[in-house]
N, C-alpha and C positions, 0 to 999 in steps of 0.2 A: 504493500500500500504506500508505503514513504517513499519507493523509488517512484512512481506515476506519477505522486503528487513533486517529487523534484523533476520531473521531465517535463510536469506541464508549468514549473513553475521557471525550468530555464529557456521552456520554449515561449514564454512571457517572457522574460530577460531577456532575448536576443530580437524579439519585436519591436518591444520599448525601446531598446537601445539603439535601433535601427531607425527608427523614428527619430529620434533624438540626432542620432549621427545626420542623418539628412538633411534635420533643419540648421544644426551649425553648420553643413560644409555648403547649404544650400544659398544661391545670391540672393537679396532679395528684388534686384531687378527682374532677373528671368522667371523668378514666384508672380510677379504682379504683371508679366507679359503671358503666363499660363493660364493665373485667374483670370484672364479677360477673354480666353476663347470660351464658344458657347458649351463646350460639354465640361466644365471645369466651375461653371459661373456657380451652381448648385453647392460648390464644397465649401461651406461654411469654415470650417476647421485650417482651410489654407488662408483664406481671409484673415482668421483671429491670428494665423504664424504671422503673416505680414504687417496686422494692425499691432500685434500684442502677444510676441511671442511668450513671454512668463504665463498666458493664460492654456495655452497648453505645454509647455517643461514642465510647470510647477505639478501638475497630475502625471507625467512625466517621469520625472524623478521620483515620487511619491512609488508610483509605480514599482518601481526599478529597484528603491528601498525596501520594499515591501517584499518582492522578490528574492532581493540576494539574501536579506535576513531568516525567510522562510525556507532558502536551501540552504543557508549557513546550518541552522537547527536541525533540520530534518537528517543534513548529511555530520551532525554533533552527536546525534541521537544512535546514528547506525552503527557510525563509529566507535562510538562508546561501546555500544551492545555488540559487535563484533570484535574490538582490540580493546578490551577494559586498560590495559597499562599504557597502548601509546596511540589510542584511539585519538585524542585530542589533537594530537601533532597531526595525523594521516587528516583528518577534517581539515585544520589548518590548511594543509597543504591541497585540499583537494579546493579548499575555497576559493582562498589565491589563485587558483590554474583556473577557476571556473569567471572569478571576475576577472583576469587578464583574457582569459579566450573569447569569452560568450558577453561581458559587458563591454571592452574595448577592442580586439581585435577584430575577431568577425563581422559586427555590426558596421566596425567602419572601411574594410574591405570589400562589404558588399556594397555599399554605398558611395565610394568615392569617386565612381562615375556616372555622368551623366544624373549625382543627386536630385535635383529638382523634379525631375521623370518620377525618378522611385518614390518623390517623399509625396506626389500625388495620389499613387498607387497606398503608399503605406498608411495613409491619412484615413486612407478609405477602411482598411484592415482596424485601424486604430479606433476609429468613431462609436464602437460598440463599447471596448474599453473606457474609454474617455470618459464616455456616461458613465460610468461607472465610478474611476477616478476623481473627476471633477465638483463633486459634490464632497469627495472624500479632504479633498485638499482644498476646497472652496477659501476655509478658514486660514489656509496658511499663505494661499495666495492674496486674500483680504489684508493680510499684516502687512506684505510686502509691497503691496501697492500701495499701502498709506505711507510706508517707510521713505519709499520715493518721492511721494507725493509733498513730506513733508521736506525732503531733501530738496529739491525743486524750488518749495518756497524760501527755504533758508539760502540757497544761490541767489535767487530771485532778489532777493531784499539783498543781501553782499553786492551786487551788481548795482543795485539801484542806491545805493550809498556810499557805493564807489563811483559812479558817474555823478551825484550832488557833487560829492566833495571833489572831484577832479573840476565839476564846473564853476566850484565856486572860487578855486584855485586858478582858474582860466579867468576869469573875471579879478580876483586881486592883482593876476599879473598885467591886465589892461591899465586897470588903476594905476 
C-alpha cells in the first residue's frame, strides 16, 4: 500500500515540478502571443501565469511540499520497518536521489525546450489539481500578496520623499 501511495505521490512530484519548470524557463512574451490565438483564449490558468504568477506557484509549491514530505514519511516508514538499525540513513539517501531526480532534474529536462508549448499542455493537466491546491494555499498566498502590497507602498512613499526633498533642494539651489 505505501509503495502506490509513493508512486502516485512522485508521479504528482514530477507534474508539479514540471509545471513549475515551465513557467520559470517560460518568456512571458511568447505566453501572451499564445494567449491571444483562438484555441488558447479559454485557458484561464495561462492568463493568471502572465497577470500573476505567485497565484499559481504559491498552490505550486504547496503542492510539491506536500509531496516530497509524504514520500519522505512513507519511504521513513519502510525503511524503518525493513533496516531497523540503518533504515534512516537508506531513507535519507533514497530522498535526496528522489528530490534531485524527480523535483529538479527530470522536470526541467523535459521542459527546456520549446517550454511555452509544454507549459500550455501542462496547464491543462494541472487545472484539476489546482482546484484542488488553491483553496489549500489560498491563505498563504493572501499573506504574501499583502506583504508586497505593503512593500510597494513603503517604496512608494521613499520615492515620493525622495523627489520633495530632491525638489526642494533644486529650488534652494535657484535661490
Amino acid at each position: 500500500m505505501e509503495l502506490i501511495a509513493i508512486a502516485l505521490f512522485l508521479l504528482l512530484l514530477v507534474v508539479l515540478s514540471r509545471v513549475e519548470s515551465a513557467i520559470t524557463q517560460s518568456s512571458p512574451l511568447v505566453l501572451r502571443t499564445i494567449s491571444e490565438r483562438p484555441e488558447n483564449r479559454e485557458s484561464s490558468l495561462l492568463l493568471t501565469v502572465l497577470e500573476d504568477k505567485m497565484r499559481v506557484l504559491v498552490p505550486l509549491h504547496f503542492g510539491t511540499q506536500l509531496s516530497v514530505l509524504s514520500i519522505a514519511i512513507l519511504v521513513t516508514h519502510l525503511s524503518l520497518a525493513a533496516w531497523a538499525g540503518t533504515g534512516l540513513i537508506y531513507s535519507f539517501l533514497v530522498i535526496v536521489s528522489v528530490s534531485i531526480i524527480f523535483r529538479q532534474l527530470l522536470p526541467r529536462l523535459l521542459t527546456q525546450n520549446e517550454s511555452e508549448k509544454k507549459l500550455v499542455l501542462l496547464l491543462r493537466l494541472f487545472r484539476p489539481v489546482h482546484s484542488i491546491l488553491h483553496p489549500l494555499a489560498l491563505p498563504l498566498w493572501k499573506v504574501l500578496r499583502l506583504h508586497r502590497r505593503l512593500h510597494e507602498e513603503v517604496e512608494n512613499h521613499r520615492q515620493s520623499e525622495a523627489e520633495e526633498a530632491t525638489g526642494e533642494e533644486e529650488m534652494q539651489a535657484y535661490l
